[in-house]
C-alpha positions, 0 to 999 in steps of 0.5 A, a space after each residue: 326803615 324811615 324815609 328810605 322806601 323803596 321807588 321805581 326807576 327804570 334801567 338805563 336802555 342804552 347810549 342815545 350817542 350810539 348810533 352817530 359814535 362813528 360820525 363823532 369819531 371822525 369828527 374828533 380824529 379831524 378836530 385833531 388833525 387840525 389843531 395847531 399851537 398858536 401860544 394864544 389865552 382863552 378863557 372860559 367864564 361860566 356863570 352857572 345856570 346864567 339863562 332865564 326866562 321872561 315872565 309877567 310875574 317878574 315883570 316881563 324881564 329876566 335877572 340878565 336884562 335886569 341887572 346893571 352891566 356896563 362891561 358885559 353890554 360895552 363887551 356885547 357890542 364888539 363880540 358875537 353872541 349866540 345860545 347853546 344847547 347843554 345836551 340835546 333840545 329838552 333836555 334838562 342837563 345835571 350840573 356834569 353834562 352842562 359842564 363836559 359840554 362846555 370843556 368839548 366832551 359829547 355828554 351822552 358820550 362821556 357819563 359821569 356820576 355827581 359823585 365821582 366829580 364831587 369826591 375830586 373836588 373835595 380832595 378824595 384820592 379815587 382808587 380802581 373800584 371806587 364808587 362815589 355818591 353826591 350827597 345833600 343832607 335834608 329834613 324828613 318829616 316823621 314819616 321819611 317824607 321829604 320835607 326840604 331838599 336842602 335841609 334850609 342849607 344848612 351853615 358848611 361848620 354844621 355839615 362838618 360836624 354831622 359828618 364827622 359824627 357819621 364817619 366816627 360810627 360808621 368806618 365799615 359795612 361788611 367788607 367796605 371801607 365807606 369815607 365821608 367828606 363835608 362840602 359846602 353847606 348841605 353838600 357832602 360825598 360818600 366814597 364806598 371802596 371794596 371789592 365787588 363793587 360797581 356803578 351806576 345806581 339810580 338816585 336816593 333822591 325824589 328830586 322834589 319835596 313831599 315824597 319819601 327817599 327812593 331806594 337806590 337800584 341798579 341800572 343793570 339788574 343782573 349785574 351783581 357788582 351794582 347789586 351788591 352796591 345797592 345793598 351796601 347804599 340800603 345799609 348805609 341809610 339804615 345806620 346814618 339815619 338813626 345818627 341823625 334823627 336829633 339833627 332837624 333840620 339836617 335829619 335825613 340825607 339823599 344820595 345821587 350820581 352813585 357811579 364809578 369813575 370813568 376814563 376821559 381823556 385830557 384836555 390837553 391831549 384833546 386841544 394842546 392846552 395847558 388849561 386851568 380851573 379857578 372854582 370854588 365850590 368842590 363839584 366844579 373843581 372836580 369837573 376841571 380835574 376830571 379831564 385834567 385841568 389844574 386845580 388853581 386854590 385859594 380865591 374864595 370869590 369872583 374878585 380874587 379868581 380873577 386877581 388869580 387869573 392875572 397871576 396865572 396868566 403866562 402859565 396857562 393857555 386855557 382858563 376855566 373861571 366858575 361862578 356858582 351864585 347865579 345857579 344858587 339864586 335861581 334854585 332858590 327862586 330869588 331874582 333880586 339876588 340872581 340879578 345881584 349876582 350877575 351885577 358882582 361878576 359884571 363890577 369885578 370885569 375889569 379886573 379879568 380885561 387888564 389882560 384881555 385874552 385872545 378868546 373870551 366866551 362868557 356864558 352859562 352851563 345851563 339855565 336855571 330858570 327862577 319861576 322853575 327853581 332848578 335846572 331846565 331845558 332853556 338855551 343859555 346865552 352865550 357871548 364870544 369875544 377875539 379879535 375875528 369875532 367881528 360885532 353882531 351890533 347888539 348892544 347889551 349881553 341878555 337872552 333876547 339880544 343873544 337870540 339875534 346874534 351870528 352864533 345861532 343856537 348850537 350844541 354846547 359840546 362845538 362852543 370849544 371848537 369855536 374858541 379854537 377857531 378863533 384862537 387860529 388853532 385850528 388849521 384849513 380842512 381840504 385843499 
């Protein structure tokens, strides 16, 4: 079968989370005693992939020192700013860890596949037993190598039509219902719901250019559950692939985070807050409604989430506002355009500001450095502002001046904890 050869990738060995589990445990039951209800605003703003690097070619400069921001640099000098780690030091978190980091949720702890958050965002009702795959349609050359990961991404009117062609011819495989949902672009999911079935595979994605589509194995070899999802994946390629070979660029597809939802507990169980999510691309929406944030719809840029926020503000205690064209400008390697995007975010603040919350925190779920064109493992800036957050004197919002700021350099999974603290929700530990 073109483009889907069969690639080596090792079985997972194990939670690295294990040994602490019990420490964490103990600190989550003390966290919890703690919490109290103060009726206080927090509001979470994620420019997605934020952090950057300096390097000679850019001019010695990142995109966030680059850009023109008034309102983040007047907000830097009264608020504390800091870095945070996504996962753990070298780590190159995936757009799921970077997030249930940020919502307080131990990523090695709480592992979700990018399809299960990716089917949420899109609407998909899960069922017991479902398995969700996160998929990019792509360009293969004649020989199944991959060509462009993204298939030049591709308009979302042309997405719908390719899968709508998919869903039309393939409804079934074996004893599988298989459902296909169009994202944005060159985004879509594949949800497999039958008996028997069972995540976590490995991906059908190289992650990089000029290889062919790896095959798609369990992560536990003797399970038949997993073995047989494989099998499943391998005969979804074999009929989608031939549906598309008249559809360059869009005439391959990958497959990755093939998994089955977990359970997590909510948000508002974890920290008494009412809590909201205003994103418009469908994998952030669905990370808010994993752990039970309310989908707030409709705002389709920065400007009118946070036109969104002033209407929603009394419903709400807890406020999660996503801005995705920082990470897509990085991926693509453009810095005028990640510059650009920044600069949107920091021209529509005001708007947000008309009803300052008690607790701002403004920063990335990871980096996504230009010269690297994807996620890496750089500490994203960080900036939190209450009225106890005091002033680090630093005077603009940027890497280097986060690098001197009283917040230090943490995991990303306490940066909600501090929001609680400064929210005065959470009360004296001992006598």
């Amino acid at each position: 079968m073109p483009g889907y050869a069969v690639g080596v990738s090792p079985a997972a060995e194990g939670n690295p989370g294990a040994v602490t589990g019990i420490a964490k445990m103990k600190l989550d039951a003390l966290y919890s005693e703690l919490t109290v209800q103060t009726g206080a605003k927090l509001v979470m703003l994620v420019l997605d992939g934020l952090g950057d690097v300096a390097t000679p070619d850019q001019g010695g400069i990142t995109p966030l020192e680059a850009a023109a921001t008034p309102n983040l640099d007047r907000l830097a000098k009264e608020s504390a700013l800091g870095r945070v780690i996504p996962v753990a030091p070298g780590i190159t978190p995936g757009s799921g860890p970077g997030h249930l980091a940020l919502f307080g949720y131990d990523p090695l702890e709480y592992q979700v596949g990018r399809g299960v958050i990716e089917a949420l965002g899109l609407g998909v009702e899960l069922q017991a037993g479902d398995v969700c795959a996160r998929a990019n349609f792509a360009t293969l050359d004649d020989k199944g190598v991959v060509l462009d990961r993204r298939a030049g991404r591709i308009p979302t009117e042309v997405c719908e039509r390719l899968c709508a062609r998919l869903q039309q011819q393939i409804q079934h495989l074996e004893d599988t219902r298989v459902i296909i949902r169009p994202g944005k672009e060159h985004r879509f999911v594949v949800v497999f719901r039958g008996p028997g079935l069972e995540g976590p595979l490995t991906d059908a994605d190289p992650n990089r250019e000029g290889l062919p589509i790896p095959k798609a194995l369990p992560r536990d070899p003797d399970n038949p559950r997993q073995q047989k999802m494989a099998r499943l994946i391998e005969l979804f390629y074999r009929a989608a692939l031939p549906l598309l070979a008249d559809a360059k660029p869009a005439n391959g597809f990958l497959m990755r985070g093939i998994a089955h939802q977990p359970y997590i507990p909510s948000f508002e169980e974890r920290y008494r807050l009412r809590a909201a999510a205003l994103a418009v691309y469908p994998m952030y929406k669905g990370l808010a409604q994993l752990v039970g944030m309310t989908k707030l719809e409709g705002p389709r840029n920065v400007r009118e989430q946070f036109e969104r926020y002033l209407d929603e503000h009394d419903r709400f205690d807890f406020f999660f506002i996503h801005h995705k064209a920082t990470d897509k400008a990085g991926e693509d390697g453009n810095f005028e355009a990640k510059k650009a995007a920044i600069e949107d975010v920091d021209a529509a603040l005001p708007i947000l500001l008309q009803k300052k919350p008690d607790v701002l925190v403004i920063t990335g779920d990871h980096s996504t450095p230009c010269v690297v064109r994807g996620h890496s493992w750089h500490p994203q800036p960080v900036l939190l502002h209450s009225r106890y957050s005091g002033t680090d004197r630093r005077v603009r919002f940027t890497e280097a001046e986060a690098n001197g700021g009283s917040l230090g350099v943490f995991e990303a999974r306490f940066l909600i904890r501090l929001m609680q603290a400064h929210a005065r929700m959470l009360d004296k530990f001992g006598a």
